[in-house]
C-alpha positions in Angstrom: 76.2 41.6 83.8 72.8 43.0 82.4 69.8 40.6 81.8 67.9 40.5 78.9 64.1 38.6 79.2 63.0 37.9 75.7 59.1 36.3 75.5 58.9 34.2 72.4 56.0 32.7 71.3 57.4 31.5 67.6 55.5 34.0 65.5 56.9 36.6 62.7 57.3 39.3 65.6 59.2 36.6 67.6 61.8 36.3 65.0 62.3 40.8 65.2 62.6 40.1 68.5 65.0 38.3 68.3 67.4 39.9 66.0 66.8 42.9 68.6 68.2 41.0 71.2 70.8 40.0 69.6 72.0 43.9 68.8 71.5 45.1 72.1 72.6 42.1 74.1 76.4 43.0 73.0 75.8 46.3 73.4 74.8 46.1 76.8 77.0 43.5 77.9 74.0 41.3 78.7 72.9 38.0 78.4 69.7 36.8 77.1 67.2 34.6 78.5 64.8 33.1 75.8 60.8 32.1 77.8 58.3 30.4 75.9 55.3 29.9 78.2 52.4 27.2 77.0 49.2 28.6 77.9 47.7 26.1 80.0 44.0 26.7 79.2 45.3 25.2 75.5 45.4 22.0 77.3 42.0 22.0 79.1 39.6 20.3 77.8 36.1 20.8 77.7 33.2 19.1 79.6 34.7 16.6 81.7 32.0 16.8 83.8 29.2 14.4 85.3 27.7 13.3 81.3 25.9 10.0 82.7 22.3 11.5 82.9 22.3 12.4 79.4 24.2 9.9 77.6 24.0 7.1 80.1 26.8 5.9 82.4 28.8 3.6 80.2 29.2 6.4 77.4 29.9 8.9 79.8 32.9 6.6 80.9 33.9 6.1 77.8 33.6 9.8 77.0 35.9 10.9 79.9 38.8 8.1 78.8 38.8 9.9 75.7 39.4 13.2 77.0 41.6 12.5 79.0 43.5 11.1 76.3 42.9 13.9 74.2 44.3 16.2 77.3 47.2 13.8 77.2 47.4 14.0 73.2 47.5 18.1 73.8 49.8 18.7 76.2 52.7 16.1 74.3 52.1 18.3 71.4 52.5 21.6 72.8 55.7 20.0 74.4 56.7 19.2 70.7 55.7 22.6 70.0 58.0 24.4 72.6 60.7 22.2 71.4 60.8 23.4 68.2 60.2 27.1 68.8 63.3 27.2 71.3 65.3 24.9 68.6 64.3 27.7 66.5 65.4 30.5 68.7 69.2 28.6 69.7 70.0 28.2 66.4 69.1 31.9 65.5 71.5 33.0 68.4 74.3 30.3 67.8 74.3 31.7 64.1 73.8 35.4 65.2 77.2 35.0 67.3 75.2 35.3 70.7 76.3 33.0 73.2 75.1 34.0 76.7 71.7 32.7 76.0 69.0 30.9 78.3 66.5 28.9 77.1 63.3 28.2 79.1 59.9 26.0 78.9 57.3 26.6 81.2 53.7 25.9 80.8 51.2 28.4 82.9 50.3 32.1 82.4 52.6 34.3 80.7 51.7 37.0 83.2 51.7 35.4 86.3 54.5 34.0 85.6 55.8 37.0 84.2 57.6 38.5 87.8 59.2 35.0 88.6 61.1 35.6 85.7 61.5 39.4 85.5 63.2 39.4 88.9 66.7 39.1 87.9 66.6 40.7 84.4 67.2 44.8 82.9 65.1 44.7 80.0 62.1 42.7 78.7 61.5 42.0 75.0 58.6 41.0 73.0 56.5 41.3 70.0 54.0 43.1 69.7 51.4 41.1 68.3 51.8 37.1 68.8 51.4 34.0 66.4 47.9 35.2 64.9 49.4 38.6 63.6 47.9 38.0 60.3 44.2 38.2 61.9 44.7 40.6 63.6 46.6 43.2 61.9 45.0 46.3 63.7 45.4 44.8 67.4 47.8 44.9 70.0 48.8 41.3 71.2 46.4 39.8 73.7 49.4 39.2 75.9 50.8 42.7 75.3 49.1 44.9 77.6 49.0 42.6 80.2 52.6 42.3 80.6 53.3 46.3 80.3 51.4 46.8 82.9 52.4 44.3 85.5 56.3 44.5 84.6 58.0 46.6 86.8 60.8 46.3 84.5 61.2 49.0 80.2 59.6 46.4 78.0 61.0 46.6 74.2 58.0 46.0 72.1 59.1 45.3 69.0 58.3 46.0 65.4 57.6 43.3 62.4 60.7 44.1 60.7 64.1 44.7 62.6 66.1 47.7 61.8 69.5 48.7 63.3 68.8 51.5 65.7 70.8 55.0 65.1 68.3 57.6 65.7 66.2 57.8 69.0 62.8 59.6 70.2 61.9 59.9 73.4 58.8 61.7 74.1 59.4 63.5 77.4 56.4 64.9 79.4 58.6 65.2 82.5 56.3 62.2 84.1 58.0 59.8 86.6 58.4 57.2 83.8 59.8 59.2 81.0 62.4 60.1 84.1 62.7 56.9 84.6 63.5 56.6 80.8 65.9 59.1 80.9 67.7 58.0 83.5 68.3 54.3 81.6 68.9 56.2 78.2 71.7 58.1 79.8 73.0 55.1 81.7 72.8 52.6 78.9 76.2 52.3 76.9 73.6 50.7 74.1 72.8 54.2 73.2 76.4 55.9 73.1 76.8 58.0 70.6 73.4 57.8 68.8 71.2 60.8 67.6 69.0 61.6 70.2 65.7 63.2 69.9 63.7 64.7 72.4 60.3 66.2 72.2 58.1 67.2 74.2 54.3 67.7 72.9 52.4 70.9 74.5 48.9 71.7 75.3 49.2 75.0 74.2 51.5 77.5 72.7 53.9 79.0 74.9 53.7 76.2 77.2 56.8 77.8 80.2 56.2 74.7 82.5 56.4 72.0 79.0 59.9 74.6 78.1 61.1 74.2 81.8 61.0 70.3 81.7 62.2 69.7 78.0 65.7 72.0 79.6 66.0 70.1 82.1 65.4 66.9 80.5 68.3 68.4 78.0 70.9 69.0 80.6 70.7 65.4 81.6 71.3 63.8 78.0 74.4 66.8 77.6 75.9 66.1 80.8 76.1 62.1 79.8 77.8 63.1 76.4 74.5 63.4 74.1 73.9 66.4 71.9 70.1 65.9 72.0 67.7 68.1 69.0 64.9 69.6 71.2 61.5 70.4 70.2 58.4 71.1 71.6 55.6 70.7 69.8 51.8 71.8 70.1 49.1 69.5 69.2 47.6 65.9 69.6 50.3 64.1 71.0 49.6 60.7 68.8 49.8 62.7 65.5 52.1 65.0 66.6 54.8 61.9 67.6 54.1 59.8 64.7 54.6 62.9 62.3 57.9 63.4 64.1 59.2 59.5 63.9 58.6 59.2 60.3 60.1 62.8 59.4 63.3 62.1 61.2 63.8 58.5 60.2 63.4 57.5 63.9 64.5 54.0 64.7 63.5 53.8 68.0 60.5 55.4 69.7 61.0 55.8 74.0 58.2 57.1 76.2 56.3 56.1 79.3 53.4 53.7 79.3 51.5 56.0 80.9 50.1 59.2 81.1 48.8 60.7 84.3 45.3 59.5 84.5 43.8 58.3 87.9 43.3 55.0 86.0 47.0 54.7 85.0 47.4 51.6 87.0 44.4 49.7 85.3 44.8 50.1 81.3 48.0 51.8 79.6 47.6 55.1 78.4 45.8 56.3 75.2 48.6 57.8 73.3 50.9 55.0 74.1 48.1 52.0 72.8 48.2 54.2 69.5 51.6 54.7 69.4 51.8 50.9 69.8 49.4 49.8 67.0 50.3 52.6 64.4 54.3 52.7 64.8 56.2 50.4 62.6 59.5 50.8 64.9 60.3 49.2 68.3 59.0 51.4 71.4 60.7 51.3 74.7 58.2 51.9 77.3 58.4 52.9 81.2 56.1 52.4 83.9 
């Protein structure tokens, strides 16, 4: 049984992600586990300090009382909060016909809490921009990057609206992770039988090595039953892959979360951040 880790927070991109899982979870044979994490700074309060020498000892008492009520106060409504957002999220899957589904409170840091969770699971799902999406409508989700890059595991970073997926692009530069994509996009019966794209974006024309790699990248998807449509491509690999998804229709955009920068290890690569904030379809990314 495959294991599906969907990170909800309760926004609009929660509620793609969710109808995501609830396609692929079937079509992998997996089940779904559902995390909400409460950010436990959201429960901090500020300046409980030593007050006394500026507002005298009795107010300074009485200060401290009140914010430890307030602290109190805080963390019984983000309680309420989680409640509400996994009530949300059961009922979407009880309604969707998904029954293998895990529900899960925890209050901490989504990203250090991140591999706890991850350990057991296949696939990680999540928006790509949180619960102030409408502010921020030209960002990725403060969250986002964070958990790309310390997942050891293809996060699914969905788009604001779900579509059915029929037609996939996978961007292959021959890097360890778009092998790595490769090799779960030809071992993945969710992907049977779909259209499958791959292009390869060159430096230059005539590009033998960039040729070489996008052949043998084809053998693999032909040998597992796909009959993939090749192309390499010359230019800047941003514009060239988001010309290319909304010619062809793509549904679903796959490539690594990395190029092959020294400082892969520290912030996601270029092309894939812009890929990210321009694309209005789900990527599948690879360490």
């Amino acid at each position: 049984m495959k294991r599906i880790l969907l990170c909800t927070d309760g926004s609009s991109f929660s509620q793609s992600s969710y109808q995501y899982a609830a396609w692929l979870a079937p079509r992998m044979t997996a089940a779904i586990e559902v995390l909400y994490v409460t950010d436990i700074r959201t429960q901090k309060t500020v300046g409980t300090g030593d007050w006394s020498g500026s507002i005298g000892i009795d107010a300074s008492k009485d200060l401290l009382n009140q914010l430890v009520d307030l602290e109190h106060e805080k963390a019984k409504l983000n309680h309420q909060k989680a409640k509400l957002i996994l009530q949300n999220a059961e009922h979407f899957f009880a309604t969707s016909g998904v029954s293998d589904v895990k529900f899960t409170y925890h209050t901490g840091f989504l990203v250090d809490s991140l591999h706890e969770f991850e350990a057991q699971a296949d696939l990680i799902i999540l928006g790509k921009r949180g619960e102030n999406a409408e502010f921020a409508s030209g960002h990725l989700g403060a969250n986002l990057e964070r958990v790309v890059r310390s997942s050891h595991k293809p996060s699914l970073v969905t788009s604001h609206n779900f579509q059915p997926i029929s037609k996939i692009l996978l961007a292959y530069d021959d890097g360890k992770s778009c092998q790595k994509a490769l090799q779960f996009l030809v071992e993945s019966p969710a992907f049977k039988d779909m259209e499958l794209h791959l292009l390869t974006v060159a430096k230059k024309q005539g590009d033998e090595a960039a040729m070489s790699h996008l052949q043998t990248a084809e053998i693999k998807a032909r040998t597992a039953g796909f009959a993939p449509i090749c192309q390499i491509i010359h230019g800047e690999a941003e514009k060239v892959i988001a010309n290319y998804v909304e010619k062809q229709d793509i549904n679903l955009l796959i490539m690594g979360a990395y190029g092959h920068s020294r400082i892969r290890h520290l912030v996601i690569g270029s092309t894939t951040a812009q890929m990210l904030r321009s694309s209005h379809i789900p990527v599948l990314l690879f360490r």
